[in-house]
NUTIMAR-357401 format. One line per 3 residues: number of its first residue (from 0); for each residue y, x, z of N, C-alpha, C. Coordinates in steps of 0.1 Angstrom, whole numbers. Layout:
! NUTIMAR-357401
NUM	Y:X:Z:Y:X:Z:Y:X:Z ~ ...
//
This chain:
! NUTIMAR-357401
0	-108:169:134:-110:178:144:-99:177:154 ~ -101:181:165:-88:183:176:-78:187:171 ~ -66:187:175:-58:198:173:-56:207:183
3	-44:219:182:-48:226:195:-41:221:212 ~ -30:214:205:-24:210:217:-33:199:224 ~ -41:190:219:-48:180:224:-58:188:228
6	-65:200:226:-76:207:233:-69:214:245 ~ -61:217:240:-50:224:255:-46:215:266 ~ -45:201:261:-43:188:273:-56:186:282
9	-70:186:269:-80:180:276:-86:195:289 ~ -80:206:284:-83:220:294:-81:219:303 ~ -68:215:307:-63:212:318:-62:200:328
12	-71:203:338:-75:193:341:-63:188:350 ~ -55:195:360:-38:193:362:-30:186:359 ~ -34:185:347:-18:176:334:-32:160:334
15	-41:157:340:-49:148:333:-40:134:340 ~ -35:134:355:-32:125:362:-18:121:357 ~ -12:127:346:1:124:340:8:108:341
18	-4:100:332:3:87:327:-2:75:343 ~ -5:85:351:-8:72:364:10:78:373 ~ 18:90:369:29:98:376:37:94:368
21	39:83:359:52:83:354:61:73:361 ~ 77:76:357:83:65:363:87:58:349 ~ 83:48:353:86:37:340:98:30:337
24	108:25:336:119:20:337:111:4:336 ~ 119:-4:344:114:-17:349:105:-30:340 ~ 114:-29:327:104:-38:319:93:-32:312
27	95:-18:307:83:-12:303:73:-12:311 ~ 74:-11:327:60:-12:336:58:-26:335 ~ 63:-35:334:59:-47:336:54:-50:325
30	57:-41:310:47:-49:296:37:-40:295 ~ 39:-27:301:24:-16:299:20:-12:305 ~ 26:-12:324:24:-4:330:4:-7:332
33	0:-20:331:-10:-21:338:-23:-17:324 ~ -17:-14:316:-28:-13:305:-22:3:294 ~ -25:11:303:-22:28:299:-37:37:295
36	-36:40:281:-46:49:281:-41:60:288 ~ -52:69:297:-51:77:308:-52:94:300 ~ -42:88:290:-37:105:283:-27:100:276
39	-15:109:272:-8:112:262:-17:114:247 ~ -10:113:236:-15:114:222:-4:124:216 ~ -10:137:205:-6:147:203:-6:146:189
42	2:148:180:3:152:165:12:163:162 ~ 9:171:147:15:181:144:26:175:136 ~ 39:177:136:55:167:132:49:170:120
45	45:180:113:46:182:94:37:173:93 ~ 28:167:96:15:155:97:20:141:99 ~ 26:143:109:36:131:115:42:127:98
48	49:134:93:61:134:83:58:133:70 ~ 43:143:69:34:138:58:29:125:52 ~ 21:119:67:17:104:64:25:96:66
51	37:100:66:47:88:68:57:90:53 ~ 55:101:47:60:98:33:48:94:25 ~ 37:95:27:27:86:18:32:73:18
54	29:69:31:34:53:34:49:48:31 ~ 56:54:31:66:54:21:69:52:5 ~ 59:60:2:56:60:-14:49:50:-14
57	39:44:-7:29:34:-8:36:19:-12 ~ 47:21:2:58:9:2:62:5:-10 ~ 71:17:-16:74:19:-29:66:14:-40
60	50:13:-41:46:10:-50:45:-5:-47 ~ 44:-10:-35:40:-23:-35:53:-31:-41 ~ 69:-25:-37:80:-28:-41:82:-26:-57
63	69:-24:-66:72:-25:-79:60:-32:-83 ~ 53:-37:-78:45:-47:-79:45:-60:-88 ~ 58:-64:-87:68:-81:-94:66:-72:-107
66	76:-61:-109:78:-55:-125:69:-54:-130 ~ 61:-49:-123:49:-42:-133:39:-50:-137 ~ 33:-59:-127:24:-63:-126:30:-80:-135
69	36:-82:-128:43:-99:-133:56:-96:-139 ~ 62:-91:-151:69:-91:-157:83:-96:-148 ~ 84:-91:-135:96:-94:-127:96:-111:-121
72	86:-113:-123:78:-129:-115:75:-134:-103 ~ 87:-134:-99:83:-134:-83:74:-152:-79 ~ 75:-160:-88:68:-169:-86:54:-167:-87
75	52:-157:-101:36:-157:-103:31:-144:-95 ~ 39:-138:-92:38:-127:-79:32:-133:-67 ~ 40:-143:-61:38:-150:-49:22:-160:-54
78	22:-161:-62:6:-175:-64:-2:-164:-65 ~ -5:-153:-67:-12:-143:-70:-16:-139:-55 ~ -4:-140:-46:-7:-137:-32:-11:-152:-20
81	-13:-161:-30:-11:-172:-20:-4:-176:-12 ~ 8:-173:-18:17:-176:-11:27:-190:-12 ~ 26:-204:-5:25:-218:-10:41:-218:-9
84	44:-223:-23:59:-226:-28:69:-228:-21 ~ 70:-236:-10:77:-238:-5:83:-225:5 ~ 74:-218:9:78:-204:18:87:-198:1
87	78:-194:-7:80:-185:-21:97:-189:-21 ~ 102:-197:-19:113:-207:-26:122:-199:-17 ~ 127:-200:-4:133:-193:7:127:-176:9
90	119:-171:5:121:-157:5:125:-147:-2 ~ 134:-152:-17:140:-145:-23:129:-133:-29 ~ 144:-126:-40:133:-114:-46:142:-101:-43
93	150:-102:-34:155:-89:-28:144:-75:-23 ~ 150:-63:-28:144:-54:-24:146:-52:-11 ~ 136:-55:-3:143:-52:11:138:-37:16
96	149:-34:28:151:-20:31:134:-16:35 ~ 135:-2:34:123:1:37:123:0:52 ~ 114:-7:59:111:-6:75:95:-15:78
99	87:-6:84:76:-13:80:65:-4:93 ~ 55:-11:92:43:-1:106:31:0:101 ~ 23:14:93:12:15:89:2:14:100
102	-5:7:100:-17:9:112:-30:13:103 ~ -35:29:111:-42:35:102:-49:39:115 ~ -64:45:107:-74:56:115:-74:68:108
105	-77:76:121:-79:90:119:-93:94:113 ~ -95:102:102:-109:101:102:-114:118:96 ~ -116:127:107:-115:141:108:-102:145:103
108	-97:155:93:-85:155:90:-79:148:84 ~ -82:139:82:-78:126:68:-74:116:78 ~ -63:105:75:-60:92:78:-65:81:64
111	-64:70:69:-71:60:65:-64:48:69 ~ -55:40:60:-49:30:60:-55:18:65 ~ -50:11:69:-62:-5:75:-54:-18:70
114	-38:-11:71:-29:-27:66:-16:-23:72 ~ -4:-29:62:11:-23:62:15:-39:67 ~ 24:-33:80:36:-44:79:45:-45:77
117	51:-49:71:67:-50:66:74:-59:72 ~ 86:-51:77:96:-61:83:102:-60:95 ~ 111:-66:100:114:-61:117:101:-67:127
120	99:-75:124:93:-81:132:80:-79:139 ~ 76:-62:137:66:-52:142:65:-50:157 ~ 51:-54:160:54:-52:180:48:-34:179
123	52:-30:190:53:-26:198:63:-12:190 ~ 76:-12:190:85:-5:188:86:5:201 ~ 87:-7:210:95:0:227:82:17:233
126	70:16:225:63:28:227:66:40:222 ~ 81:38:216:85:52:216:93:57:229 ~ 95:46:242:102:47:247:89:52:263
129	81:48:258:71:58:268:64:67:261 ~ 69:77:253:68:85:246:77:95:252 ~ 93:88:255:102:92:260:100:99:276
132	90:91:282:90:87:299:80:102:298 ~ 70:99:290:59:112:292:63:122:290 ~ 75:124:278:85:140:275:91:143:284
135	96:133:294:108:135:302:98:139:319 ~ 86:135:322:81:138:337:81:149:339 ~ 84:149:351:89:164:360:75:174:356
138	65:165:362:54:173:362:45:184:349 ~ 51:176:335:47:177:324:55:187:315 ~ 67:185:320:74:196:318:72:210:315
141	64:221:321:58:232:313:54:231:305 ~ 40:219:304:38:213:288:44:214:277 ~ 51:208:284:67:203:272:71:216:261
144	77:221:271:83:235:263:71:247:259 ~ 62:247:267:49:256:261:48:253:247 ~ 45:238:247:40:237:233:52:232:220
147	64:231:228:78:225:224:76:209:217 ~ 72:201:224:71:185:223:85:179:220 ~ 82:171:213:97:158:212:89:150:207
150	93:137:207:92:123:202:101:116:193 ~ 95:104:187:106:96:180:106:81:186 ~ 117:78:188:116:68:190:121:53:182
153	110:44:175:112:34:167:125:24:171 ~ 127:24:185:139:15:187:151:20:180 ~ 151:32:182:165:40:178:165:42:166
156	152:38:159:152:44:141:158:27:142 ~ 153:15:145:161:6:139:172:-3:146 ~ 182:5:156:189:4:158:200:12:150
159	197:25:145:201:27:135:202:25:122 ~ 191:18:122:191:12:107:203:0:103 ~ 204:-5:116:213:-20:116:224:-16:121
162	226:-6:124:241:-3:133:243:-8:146 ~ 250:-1:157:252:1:170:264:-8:174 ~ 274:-11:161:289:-14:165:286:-29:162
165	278:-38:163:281:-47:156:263:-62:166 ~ 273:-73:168:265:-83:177:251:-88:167 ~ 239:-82:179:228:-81:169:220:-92:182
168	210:-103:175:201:-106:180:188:-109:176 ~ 180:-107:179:162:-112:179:163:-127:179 ~ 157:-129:170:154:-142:167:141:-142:166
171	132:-157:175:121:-159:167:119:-176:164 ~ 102:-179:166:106:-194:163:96:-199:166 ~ 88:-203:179:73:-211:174:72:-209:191
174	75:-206:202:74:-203:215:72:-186:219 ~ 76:-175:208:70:-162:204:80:-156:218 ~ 95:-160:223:102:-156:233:92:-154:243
177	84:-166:252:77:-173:261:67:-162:259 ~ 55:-162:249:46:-158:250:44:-143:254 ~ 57:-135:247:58:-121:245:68:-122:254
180	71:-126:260:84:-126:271:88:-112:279 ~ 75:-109:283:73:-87:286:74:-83:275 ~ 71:-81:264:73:-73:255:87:-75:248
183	93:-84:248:109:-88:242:120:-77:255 ~ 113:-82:265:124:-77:279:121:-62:278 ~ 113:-56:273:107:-45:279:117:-34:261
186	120:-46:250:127:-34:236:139:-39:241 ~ 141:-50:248:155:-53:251:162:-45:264 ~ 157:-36:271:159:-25:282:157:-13:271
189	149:-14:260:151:-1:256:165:0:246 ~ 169:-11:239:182:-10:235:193:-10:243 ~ 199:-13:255:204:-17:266:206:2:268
192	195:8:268:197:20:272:202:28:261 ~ 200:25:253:205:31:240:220:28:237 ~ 227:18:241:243:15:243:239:1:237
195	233:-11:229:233:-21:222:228:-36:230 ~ 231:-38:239:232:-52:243:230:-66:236 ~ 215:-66:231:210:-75:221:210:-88:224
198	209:-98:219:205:-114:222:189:-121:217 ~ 186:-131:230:176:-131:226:176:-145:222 ~ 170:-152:212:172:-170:209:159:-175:200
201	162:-184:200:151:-190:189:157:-199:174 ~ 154:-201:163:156:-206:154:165:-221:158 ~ 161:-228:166:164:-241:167:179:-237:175
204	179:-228:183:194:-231:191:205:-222:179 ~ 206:-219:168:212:-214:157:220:-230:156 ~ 236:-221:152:243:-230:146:250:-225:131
207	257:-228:124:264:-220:115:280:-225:115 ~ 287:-216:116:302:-222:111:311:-209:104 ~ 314:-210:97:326:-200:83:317:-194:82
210	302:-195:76:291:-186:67:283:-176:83 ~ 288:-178:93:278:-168:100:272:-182:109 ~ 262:-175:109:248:-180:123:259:-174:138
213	254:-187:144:261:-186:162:245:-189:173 ~ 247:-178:175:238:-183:190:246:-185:201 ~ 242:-195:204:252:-202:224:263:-200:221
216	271:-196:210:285:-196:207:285:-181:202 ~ 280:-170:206:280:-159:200:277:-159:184 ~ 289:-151:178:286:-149:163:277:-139:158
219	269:-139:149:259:-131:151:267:-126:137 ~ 265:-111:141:264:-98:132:250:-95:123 ~ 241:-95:134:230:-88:123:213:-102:135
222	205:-101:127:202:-114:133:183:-109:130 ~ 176:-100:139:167:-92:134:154:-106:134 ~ 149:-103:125:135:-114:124:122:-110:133
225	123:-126:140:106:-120:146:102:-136:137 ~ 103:-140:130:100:-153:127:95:-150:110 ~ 83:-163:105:74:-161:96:84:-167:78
228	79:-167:74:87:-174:61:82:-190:68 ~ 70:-189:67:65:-205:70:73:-208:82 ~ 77:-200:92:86:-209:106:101:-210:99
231	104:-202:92:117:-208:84:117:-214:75 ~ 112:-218:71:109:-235:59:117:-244:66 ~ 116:-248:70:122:-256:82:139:-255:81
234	138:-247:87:157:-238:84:164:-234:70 ~ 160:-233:60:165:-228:50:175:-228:49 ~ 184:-246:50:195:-248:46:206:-239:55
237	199:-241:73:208:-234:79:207:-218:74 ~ 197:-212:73:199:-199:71:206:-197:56 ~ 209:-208:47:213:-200:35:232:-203:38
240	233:-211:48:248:-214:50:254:-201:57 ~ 241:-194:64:249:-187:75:248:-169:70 ~ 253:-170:54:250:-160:46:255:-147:50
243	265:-148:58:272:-139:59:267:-128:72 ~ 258:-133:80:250:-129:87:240:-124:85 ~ 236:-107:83:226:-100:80:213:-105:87
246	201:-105:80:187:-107:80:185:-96:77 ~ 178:-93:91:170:-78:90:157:-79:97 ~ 147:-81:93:146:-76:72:148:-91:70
249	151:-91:53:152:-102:46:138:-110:45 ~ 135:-120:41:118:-127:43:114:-125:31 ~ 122:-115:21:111:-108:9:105:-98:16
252	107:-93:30:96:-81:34:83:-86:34 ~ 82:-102:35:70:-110:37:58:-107:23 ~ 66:-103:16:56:-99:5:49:-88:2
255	53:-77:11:45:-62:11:34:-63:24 ~ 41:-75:31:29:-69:42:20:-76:45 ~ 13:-84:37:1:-91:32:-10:-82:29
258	-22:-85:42:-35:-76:31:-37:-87:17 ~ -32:-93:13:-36:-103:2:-27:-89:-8 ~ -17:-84:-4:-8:-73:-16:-16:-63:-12
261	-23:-55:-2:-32:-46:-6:-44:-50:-18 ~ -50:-60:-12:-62:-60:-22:-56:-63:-41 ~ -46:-71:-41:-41:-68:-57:-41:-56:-63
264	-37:-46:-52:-33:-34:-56:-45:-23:-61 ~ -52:-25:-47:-60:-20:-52:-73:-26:-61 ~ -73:-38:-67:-80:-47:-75:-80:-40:-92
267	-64:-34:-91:-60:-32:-101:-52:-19:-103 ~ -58:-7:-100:-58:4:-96:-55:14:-109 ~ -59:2:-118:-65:13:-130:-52:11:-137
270	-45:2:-134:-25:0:-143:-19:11:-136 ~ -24:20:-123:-12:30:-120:-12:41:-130 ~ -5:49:-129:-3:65:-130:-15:69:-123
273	-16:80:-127:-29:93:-120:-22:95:-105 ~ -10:99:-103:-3:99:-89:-4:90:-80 ~ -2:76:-88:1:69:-81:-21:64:-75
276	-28:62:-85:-37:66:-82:-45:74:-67 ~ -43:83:-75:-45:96:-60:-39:89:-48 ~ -27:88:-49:-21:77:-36:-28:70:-27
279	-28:61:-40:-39:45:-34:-52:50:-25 ~ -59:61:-37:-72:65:-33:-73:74:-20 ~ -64:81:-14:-62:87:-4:-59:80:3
282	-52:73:4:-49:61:18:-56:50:21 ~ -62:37:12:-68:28:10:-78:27:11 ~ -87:20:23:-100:17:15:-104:9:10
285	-114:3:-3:-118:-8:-11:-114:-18:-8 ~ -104:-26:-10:-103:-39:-3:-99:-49:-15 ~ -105:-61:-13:-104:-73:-27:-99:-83:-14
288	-95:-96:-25:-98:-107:-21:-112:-117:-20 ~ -118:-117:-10:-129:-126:-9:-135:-132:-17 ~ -128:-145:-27:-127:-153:-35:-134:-142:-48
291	-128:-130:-48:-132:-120:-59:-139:-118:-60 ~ -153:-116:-49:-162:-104:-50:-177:-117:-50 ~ -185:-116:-57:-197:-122:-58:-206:-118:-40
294	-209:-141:-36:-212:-134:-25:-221:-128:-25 ~ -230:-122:-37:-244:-117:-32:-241:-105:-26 ~ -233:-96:-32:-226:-80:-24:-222:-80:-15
297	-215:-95:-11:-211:-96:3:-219:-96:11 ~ -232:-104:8:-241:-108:17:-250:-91:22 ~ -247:-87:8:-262:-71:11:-253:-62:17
300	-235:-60:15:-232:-45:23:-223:-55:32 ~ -233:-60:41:-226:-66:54:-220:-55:64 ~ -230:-41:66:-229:-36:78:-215:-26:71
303	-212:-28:64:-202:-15:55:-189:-24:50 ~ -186:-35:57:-178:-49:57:-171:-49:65 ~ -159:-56:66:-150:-65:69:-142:-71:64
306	-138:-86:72:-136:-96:65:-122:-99:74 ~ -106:-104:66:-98:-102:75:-87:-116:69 ~ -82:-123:79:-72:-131:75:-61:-125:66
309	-55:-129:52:-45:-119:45:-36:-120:57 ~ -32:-133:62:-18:-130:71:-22:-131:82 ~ -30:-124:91:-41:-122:101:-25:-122:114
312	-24:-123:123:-16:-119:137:-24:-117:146 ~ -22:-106:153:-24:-98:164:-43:-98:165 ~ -49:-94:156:-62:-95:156:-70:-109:153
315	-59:-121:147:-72:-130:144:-75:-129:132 ~ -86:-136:132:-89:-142:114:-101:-131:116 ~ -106:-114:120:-110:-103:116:-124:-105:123
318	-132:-100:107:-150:-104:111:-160:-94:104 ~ -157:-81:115:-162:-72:112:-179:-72:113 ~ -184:-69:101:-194:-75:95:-209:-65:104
321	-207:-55:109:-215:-44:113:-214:-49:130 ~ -210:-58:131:-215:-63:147:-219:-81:149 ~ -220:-84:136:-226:-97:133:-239:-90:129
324	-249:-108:126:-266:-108:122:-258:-111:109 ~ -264:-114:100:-270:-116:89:-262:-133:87 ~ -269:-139:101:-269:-152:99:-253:-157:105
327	-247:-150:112:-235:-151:114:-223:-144:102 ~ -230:-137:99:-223:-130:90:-221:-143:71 ~ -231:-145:71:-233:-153:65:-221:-169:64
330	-223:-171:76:-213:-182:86:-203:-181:83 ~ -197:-164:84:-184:-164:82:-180:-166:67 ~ -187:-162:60:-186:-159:46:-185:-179:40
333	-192:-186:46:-187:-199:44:-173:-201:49 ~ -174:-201:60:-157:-206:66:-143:-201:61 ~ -145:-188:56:-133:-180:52:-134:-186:35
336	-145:-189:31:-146:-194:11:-129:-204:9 ~ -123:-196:-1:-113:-208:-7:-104:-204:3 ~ -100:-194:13:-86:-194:21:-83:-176:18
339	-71:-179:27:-66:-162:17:-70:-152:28 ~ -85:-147:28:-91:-133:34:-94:-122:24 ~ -98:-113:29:-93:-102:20:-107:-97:29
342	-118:-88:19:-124:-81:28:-127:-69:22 ~ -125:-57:30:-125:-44:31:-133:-31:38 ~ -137:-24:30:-144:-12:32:-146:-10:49
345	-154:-5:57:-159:-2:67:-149:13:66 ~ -142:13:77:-137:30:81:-140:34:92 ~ -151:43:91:-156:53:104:-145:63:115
348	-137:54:119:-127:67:128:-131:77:133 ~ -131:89:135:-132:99:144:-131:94:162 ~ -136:95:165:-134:92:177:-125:96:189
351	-118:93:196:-107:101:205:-115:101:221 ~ -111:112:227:-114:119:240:-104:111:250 ~ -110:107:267:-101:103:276:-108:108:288
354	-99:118:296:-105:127:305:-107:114:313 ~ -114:118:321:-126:111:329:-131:101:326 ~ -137:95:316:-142:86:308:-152:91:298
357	-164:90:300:-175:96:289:-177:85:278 ~ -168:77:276:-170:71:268:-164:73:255 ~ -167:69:243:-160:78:228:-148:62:226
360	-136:67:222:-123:58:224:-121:54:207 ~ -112:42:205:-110:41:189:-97:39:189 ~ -92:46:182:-76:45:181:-68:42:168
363	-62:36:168:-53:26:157:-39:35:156 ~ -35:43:147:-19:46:146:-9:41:139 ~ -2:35:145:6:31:135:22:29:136
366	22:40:119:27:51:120:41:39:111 ~ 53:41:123:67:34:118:76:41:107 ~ 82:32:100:87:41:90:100:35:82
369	111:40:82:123:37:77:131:43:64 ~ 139:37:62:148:42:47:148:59:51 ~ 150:63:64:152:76:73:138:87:71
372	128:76:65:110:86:71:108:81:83 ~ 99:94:90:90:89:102:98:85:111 ~ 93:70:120:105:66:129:98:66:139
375	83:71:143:77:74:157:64:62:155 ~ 60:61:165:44:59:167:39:46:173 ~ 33:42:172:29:29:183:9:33:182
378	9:31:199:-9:43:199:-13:27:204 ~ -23:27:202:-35:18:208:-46:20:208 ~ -55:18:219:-67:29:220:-79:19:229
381	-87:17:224:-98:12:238:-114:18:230 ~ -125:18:243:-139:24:240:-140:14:227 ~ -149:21:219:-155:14:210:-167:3:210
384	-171:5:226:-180:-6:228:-170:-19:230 ~ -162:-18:235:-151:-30:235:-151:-39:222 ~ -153:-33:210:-150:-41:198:-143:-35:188
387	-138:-42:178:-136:-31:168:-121:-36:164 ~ -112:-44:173:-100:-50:164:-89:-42:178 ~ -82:-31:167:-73:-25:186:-64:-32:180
390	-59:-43:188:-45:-53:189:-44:-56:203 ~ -34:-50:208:-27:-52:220:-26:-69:220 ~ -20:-78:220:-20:-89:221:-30:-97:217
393	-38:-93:208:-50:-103:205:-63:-97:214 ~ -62:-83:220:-72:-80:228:-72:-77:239 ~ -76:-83:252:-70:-77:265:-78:-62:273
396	-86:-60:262:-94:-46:268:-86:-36:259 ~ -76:-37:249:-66:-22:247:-57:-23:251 ~ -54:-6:254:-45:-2:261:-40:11:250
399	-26:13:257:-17:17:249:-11:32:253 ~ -5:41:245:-3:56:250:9:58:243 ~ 17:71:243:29:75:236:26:87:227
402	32:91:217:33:99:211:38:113:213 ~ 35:123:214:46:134:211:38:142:200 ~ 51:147:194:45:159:181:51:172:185
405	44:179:177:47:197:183:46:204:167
//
């Protein structure tokens, strides 16, 4: 159901022209300006704080997964996830810090998990920072304090997380600078404003000398990952020389944020606790590995389907079964046989409202989360006739909004 403050936005028809009146700070308009859902997005902070300690605890269970499951096996941990030895070998069995982005649906009072990422290497952080722009407009302002609004913003939770005093850069590896080039410039103006003056490089220009990694000659302090275990196979040697140089996150995050570690989990549901149970069962929908499920069930609850790459990026691999035939559906179910997809329960979102648009919207939240708790929000939102996969970079018909809680 609504909440009240989101019925009190849509009342007002006044406050509706908000996100076309903002002033954006320069790289943010150049990564979002042109693709804004034409509202702010509203949550209650005890809700906010709620689903982000589930997801928390959730983390938590996946981070005991090795012990429990494989007697502290990280090798038979990783074959279980498909994950091909040579990455396994370079990503260690460190616990890494909690930092991670649930992307979930709303569905009436309930949320509904879709898939956890772990790791720094999460896009769209810098939307807490038009979270920021919409708390801060002149116009909105009565708003503000009527309903007493604030935000969080994900940059500052993991600027925090890594510390402020100390020479930090983004690293990626595969052309990801180039491609995302707005969206790098646009968290790199939001730390800049924060006091942290980040660097931006790629895997190949890394050098190492007395145990730290050097970019262009700068010694790196903390060295945040946008890069895959598979793009660093490649690098090992250098990265294990240049030890002394924090990895944040370490490329054991690479192990929690696999739908291939959803579907184990929930495969095997029946080794938790009752708690931990309830958990799973309140957040997760049905999700196996492909390979697991006899096609004939696959074939009959097509329209109550989807089928998704384990290590899917920005919407590919995903073959949502309820907008295929029969005979395409079918198609997919050959092509994906023998590779690591995962396919999962059908979740009916609630639908979201956008003043002057009679169209019903689908919104993806996903809700960031640190050693700290809730670290703020990343919205994405487009009509539901558009399709069913909301990824900013893998879909050019979603568009994006800010958070505030009350």
């Amino acid at each position: 159901m609504t909440d009240h403050v989101t019925q009190a936005y849509l009342d007002d028809e006044g406050l509706h022209g908000v996100m076309r009146r903002l002033d954006l700070p320069p790289a943010l308009r150049a990564a979002y300006g042109h693709r804004l859902v034409d509202r702010p997005f509203f949550l209650e902070e005890h809700t906010a704080h709620r689903i982000a300690a589930d997801v928390m605890d959730f983390f938590e269970l996946l981070f005991s997964l090795p012990k429990r499951m494989f007697d502290g096996s990280f090798t038979r941990f990783a074959e279980a996830l498909g994950i091909p030895p040579a990455e396994a070998a370079i990503m260690g069995s460190d616990r890494p810090p909690m930092h991670g982005r649930a992307d979930i649906y709303r569905v009436g009072d309930d949320f509904r998990l879709l898939e956890v990422n772990a790791g720094s290497q999460l896009g769209g952080p810098d939307l807490g920072e038009l979270a920021r722009v919409i708390h801060e407009n002149p116009g909105f302002q009565p708003f503000v304090r009527e309903h007493e609004l604030t935000y969080f913003n994900p940059v500052e939770k993991l600027l925090d997380a890594i510390g402020r005093d100390r020479t930090v850069a983004f690293l990626e590896e595969g052309g990801m600078l180039a491609r995302f080039a707005k969206g790098f410039a646009s968290f790199r103006e939001t730390c800049a404003r924060l006091g942290v003056d980040v660097l931006l490089g790629e895997l190949d220009e890394l050098t190492e000398r007395n145990g730290y990694l050097h970019l262009r000659g700068a010694r790196l302090d903390v060295a945040v990952r946008y890069f895959s275990a598979a793009q660093a196979v490649g690098y090992a040697d250098l990265l294990a020389k240049g030890h002394k140089t924090e990895l944040y996150t370490p490329l054991s995050s690479y192990y929690y944020g696999s739908k291939s570690t959803i579907a184990l989990l929930s495969e095997r549901r029946e080794e938790l606790t009752d708690d931990e149970r309830a958990l799973v069962d309140r957040l997760v929908p049905w999700t196996r590995l492909v390979h697991d499920v006899p096609r004939d069930r696959l074939r009959a609850d097509r329209e109550n389907l989807i089928v998704k790459a384990a290590g899917g990026f920005a919407g590919a691999g995903v073959h949502p079964g309820w907008l295929l035939t029969d005979r395409e559906w079918a198609a997919v179910l050959d092509d994906v046989a023998g590779q690591p997809y995962v396919v999962q329960e059908r979740v009916r979102p609630t639908p979201d409202v956008v003043p002057g648009d009679d169209r019903p919207w689908l919104t993806t939240w996903g809700w960031f989360v640190t050693d700290q708790g809730f670290a703020g929000m990343s919205i994405r939102s487009m009509p539901f006739a558009d399709g069913a996969v909301v990824s900013y970079a893998g879909n050019p018909l979603t568009r994006v909004s800010g958070l505030l809680v009350h």
